[in-house]
N, C-alpha and C positions, 0 to 999 in steps of 0.2 A: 651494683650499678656502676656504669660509668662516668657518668655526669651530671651532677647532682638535677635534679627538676625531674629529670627522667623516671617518674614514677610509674609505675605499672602496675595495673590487676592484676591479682594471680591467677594460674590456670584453671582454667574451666575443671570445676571438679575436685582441686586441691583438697586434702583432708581438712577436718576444721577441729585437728585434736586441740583438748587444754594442756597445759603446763599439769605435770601429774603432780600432786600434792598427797600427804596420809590422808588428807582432810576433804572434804566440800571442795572443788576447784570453785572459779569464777562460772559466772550460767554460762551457758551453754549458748554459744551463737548463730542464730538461725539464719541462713542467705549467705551472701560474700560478707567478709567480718569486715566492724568497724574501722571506719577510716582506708579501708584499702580499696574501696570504687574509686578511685581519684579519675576526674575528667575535669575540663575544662569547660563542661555546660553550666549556660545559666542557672540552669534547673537545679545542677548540683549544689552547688555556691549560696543558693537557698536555703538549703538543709542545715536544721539549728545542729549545733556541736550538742554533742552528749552531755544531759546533765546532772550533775553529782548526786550523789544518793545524798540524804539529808542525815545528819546524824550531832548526836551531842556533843557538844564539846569537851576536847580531852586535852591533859596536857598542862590546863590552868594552872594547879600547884605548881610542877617543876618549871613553867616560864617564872612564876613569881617567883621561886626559890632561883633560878636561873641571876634573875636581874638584881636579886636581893645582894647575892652571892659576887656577882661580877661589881657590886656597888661598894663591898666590902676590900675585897682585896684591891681594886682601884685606889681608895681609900690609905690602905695597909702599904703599898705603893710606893704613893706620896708621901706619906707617915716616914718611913724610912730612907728616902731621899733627902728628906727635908733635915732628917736626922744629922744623917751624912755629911748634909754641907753644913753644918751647922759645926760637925767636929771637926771637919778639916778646913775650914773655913769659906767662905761665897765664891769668894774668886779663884781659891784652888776647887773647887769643885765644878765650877762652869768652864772651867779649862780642861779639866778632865774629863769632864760629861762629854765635853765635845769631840775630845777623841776617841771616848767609848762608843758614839755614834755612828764611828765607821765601821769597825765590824759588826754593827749590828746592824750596820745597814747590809753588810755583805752578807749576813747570816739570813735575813728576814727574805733577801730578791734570793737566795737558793731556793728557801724554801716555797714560797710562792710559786718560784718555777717547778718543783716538784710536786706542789698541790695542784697544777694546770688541770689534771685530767679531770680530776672531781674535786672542784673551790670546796674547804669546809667551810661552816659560817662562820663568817667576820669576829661575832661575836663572842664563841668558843676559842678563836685566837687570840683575841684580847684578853680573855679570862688567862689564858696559858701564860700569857706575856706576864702576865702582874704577878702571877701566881710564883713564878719563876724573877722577877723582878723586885719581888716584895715578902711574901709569906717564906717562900724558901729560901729566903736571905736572912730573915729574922731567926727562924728555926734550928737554920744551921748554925748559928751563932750561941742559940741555947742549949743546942742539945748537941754543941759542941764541945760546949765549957763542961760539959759531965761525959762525954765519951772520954778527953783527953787525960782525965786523971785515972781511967779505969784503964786504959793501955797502957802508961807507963807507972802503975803499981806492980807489975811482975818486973820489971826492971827500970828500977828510977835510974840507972848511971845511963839509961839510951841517951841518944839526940833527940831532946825532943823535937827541932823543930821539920827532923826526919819522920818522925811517930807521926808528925800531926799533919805531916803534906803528902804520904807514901799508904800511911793507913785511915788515920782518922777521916782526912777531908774524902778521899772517893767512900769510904762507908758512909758517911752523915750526909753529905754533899747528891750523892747519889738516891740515897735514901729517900728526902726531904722532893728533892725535884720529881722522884718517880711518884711521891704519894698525890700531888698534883696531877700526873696522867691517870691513876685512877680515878681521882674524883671525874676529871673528864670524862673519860668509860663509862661511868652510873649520869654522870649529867648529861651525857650526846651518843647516849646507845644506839640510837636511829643512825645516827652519822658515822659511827665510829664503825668503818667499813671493813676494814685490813690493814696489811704493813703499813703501807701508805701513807694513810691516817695518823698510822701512830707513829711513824718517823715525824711527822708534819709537826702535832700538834708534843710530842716529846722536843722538837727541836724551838721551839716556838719558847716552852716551857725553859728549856738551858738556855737560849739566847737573852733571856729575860735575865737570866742568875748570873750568867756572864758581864752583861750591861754593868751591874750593879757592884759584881764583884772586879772588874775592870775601875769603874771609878776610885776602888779602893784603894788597888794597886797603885794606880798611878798617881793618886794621890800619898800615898807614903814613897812611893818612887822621890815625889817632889821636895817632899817635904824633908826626906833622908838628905838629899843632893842641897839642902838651904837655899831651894831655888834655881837651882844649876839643870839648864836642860840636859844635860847629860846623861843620866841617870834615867828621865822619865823617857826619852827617844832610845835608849835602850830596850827598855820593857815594853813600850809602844811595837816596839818592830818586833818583837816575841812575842806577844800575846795579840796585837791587835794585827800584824800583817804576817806573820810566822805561824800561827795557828788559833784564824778565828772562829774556825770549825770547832775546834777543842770540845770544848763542853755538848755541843749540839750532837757530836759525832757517839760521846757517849754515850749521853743518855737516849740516844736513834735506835742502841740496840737493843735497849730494855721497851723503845717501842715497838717496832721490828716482832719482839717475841709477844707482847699485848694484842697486837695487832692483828698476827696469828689468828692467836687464840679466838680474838674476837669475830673472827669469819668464821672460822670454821667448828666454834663452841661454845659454853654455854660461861655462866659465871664460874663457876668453878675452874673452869680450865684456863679462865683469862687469871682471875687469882693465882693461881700457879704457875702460869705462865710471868707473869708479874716479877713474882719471887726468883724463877730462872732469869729474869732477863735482867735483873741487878747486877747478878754474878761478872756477866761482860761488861757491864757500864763500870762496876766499880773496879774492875782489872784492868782495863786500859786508859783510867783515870789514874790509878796509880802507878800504871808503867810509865805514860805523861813527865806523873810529876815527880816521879824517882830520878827520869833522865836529867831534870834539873842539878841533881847534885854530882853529875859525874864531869862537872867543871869543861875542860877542855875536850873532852869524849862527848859533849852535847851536842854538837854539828854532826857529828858522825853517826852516832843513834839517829838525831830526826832526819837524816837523807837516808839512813840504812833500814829503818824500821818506820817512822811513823808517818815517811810519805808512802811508803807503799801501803801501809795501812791506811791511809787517806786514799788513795788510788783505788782500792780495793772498797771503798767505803762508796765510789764514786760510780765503780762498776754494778751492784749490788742495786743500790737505786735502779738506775735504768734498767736494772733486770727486773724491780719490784712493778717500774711501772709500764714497761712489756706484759708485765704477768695481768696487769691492772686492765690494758686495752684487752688480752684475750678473755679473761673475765666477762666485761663486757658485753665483747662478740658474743658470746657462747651462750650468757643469758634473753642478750636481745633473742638471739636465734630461737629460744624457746618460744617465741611468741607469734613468729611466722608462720606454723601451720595452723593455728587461731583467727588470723588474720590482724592481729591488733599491728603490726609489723610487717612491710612487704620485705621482701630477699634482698632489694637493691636498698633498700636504706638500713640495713645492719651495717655494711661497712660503711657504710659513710657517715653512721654515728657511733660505728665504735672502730675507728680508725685517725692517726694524727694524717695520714695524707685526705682521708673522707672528708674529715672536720674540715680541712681548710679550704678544699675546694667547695664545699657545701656553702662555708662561708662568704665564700669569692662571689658564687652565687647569687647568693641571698641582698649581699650588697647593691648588686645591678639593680636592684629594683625597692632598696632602701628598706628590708628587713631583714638586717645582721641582727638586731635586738633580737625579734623571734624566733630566727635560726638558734643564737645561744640559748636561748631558755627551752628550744627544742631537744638541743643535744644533750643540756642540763637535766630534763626532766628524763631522758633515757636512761641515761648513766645513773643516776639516782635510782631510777627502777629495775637497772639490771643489781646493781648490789641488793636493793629490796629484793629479791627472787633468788640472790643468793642465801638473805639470812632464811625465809620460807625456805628453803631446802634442808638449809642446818637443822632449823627447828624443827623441821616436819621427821626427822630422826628422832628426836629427842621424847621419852615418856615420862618427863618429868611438868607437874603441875604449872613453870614457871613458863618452861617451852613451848604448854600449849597456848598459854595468854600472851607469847609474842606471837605466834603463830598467828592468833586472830588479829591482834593489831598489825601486822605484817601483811596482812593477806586485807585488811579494808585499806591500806598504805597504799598497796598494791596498784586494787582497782581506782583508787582518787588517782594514783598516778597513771595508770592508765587511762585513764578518762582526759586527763588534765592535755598528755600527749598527744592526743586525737585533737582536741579543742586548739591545740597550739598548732600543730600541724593542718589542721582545718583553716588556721588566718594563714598561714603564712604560705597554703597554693592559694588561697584566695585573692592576696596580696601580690601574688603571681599573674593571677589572672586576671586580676583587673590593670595592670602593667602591660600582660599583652595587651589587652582591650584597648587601652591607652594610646598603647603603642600603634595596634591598628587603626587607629581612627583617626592619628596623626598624620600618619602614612599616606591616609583616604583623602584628608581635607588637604594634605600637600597636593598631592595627586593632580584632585581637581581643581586646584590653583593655575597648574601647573596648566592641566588641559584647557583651562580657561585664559590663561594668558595666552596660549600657543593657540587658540582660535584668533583673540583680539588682535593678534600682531598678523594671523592673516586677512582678517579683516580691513587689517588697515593698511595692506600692501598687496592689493589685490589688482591687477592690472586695469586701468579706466576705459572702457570702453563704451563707440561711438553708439549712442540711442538713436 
């Protein structure tokens, strides 16, 4: 399309194939398919929105374990913050919080900007927050205190304080924060779409471990210096404006390969994928923190090596979510010769110039809210009709049981799409309506004044 509103029936005759599945598709649509007669008759604007088939409620466990879960590490949090200022004491810790604040502020608006295309839930980001903020700070503290003796038993004369920033902390460190995005995977499989995803909600998870590990630093920064800002604005400008990315950047690629996995396979392959994708988080956590000890060589390393590596890190996104808008396209497109979808509204829901003039749109007449929850419920449906494709490969008992819960996902979101898009020409049309009847009563203002004034300047003549 060109212009967003400009909807159009399709052509007389169009096929009305389904999206091919192994399985049962959706019924079969008899006439022009749903939601794509669009007019501007009264008659039409009558016609009740599609409504949802009835069905049991599902999902009850995992919301309660959900809330249970997120109430817990919330909790765990707290517990270790509280800890925290407690050992280094109140006011070196709300001095330090506060400068932890900025790159986490810097880390949280990337990723939000990288989540634009498809927002995950709020909620799932918070769990990652804490998760990465609390549980995987505790963790790597334990099951750091037993890594470190097991590495330097084949050679006690090493450094340890090499052993434990070069090896130990990207194995434990990396570890601890990935097993977080897994529980993610099993707790938001619906959601957990592709790369994307797992960059988002892996970075979500490190910015959290950063935050808190950040605190720590700077607070032995302080405390080394007897108070002397010297010390802490040094490591301030190294960790927190020199590389706030750090940890997020890491562990992005063990999402990155989860992520994968999770579009285009089954448990098993994201498992696996899991395990490869440690491999890079934990290798350029430790080239990182190896560069620290090459003294006056460290300026040189991070402009030779680990900005291009940030550069490269910076490219890759934008290409993950290029790949995200054709995605997208390609699915909505499936739904076109169905009719659930006309031609001219694929790009303009699965494109960043569509979306925005779609937007522009919708404003004129005071339904941006429903245009977003339109493009929202698309975009959702086209990743839905990705995993029904995965699965619909898959001959495994697990694969058919998403398949059917993918495929009733499906038609709710289909249904939901047509109901939304059903208010929001209708919110259209009664705007024009509006509008024309504004028009009408100016109009005849107008043509009523312009009589009265020749009424009243009509020349007098003799009776």
């Amino acid at each position: 399309m060109t212009e967003p509103g400009h909807w159009q029936d399709p052509a007389a005759g169009a096929p009305l194939a389904q999206p091919h599945y192994a399985q049962a598709p959706l019924p079969q649509v008899q006439g022009p398919g749903p939601g794509s007669a669009l007019s501007y008759r009264p008659d039409y604007w009558a016609h009740p929105a599609p409504v949802q088939t009835k069905r049991k409620p599902r999902g009850t466990g995992v919301k309660v374990t959900n809330i249970i879960l997120l109430s817990v590490l919330i909790l765990v949090t707290l517990v270790t913050l509280a800890f925290f200022a407690i050992s280094i004491g109140a006011n070196v810790f709300l001095i330090c919080g506060a400068l932890a604040l900025i790159p986490l502020v810097i880390c949280i608006a990337a990723l939000m900007w990288i989540d634009r295309w498809e927002p995950e839930p709020l909620a799932a980001l918070i769990l990652g927050f804490c998760w990465g903020a609390g549980m995987a700070v505790v963790t790597t503290l334990v099951v750091g205190s037993w890594v470190q003796p097991l590495l330097m038993s084949p050679n006690p004369a090493a450094d340890a304080d090499m052993v434990g920033a070069v090896i130990q902390a990207p194995l434990v460190e990396e570890f601890c924060k990935g097993a977080g995005l897994l529980l993610l995977f099993f707790l938001r499989r619906r959601t957990f779409d592709g790369p994307i995803d797992g960059v988002v909600y892996a970075g979500m998870i490190a910015a959290g471990f950063a935050f808190t590990e950040n605190i720590l630093y700077f607070g032995q920064a302080l405390s080394e210096a007897d108070g002397a800002v010297g010390g802490l604005a040094s490591i301030f400008i190294l960790r927190g404006l020199m590389s706030p990315f750090a940890h997020v950047m890491f562990t992005a690629m063990l999402g990155v390969c989860v992520g994968y996995a999770a579009r285009n396979g089954g448990t098993l392959m994201v498992l696996g994928a899991w395990v490869v994708g440690l491999v890079p988080a934990m290798l350029l956590h430790g080239l990182w923190n190896g560069s620290a000890f090459l003294g006056g060589n460290f300026i040189i390393v991070y402009v030779v090596l680990q900005v291009p590596l940030f550069i490269l890190s910076i490219v890759g996104i934008v290409l993950l979510r290029r790949s995200e808008a054709k995605l997208t396209r390609r699915r909505l497109s499936d739904y076109v010769p169905s009719g659930w979808f006309t031609q001219q509204e694929v790009p303009m829901l699965a494109t960043g110039a569509g979306r925005r003039r779609a937007l522009t749109w919708a404003r004129t007449f005071a339904a941006a809210p429903i245009m977003k929850e339109f493009i929202r419920l698309a975009t959702r449906l086209a990743f839905t009709r990705q995993r029904l494709l995965v699965d619909a490969r898959g001959a495994s008992k697990g694969s058919r049981t998403r398949f059917a819960a993918n495929q009733e996902l499906e038609l709710g979101l289909l249904n939901r799409s047509t109901a939304v898009r059903s208010e929001l020409l209708g919110r259209h049309s009664q705007a024009v309506w509006q509008a024309q009847n504004l028009a009408s009563q100016q109009m005849q203002a107008q043509q009523m004044q312009a009589q009265h004034f020749q009424s009243q300047h009509q020349p007098w003549q003799q009776p």
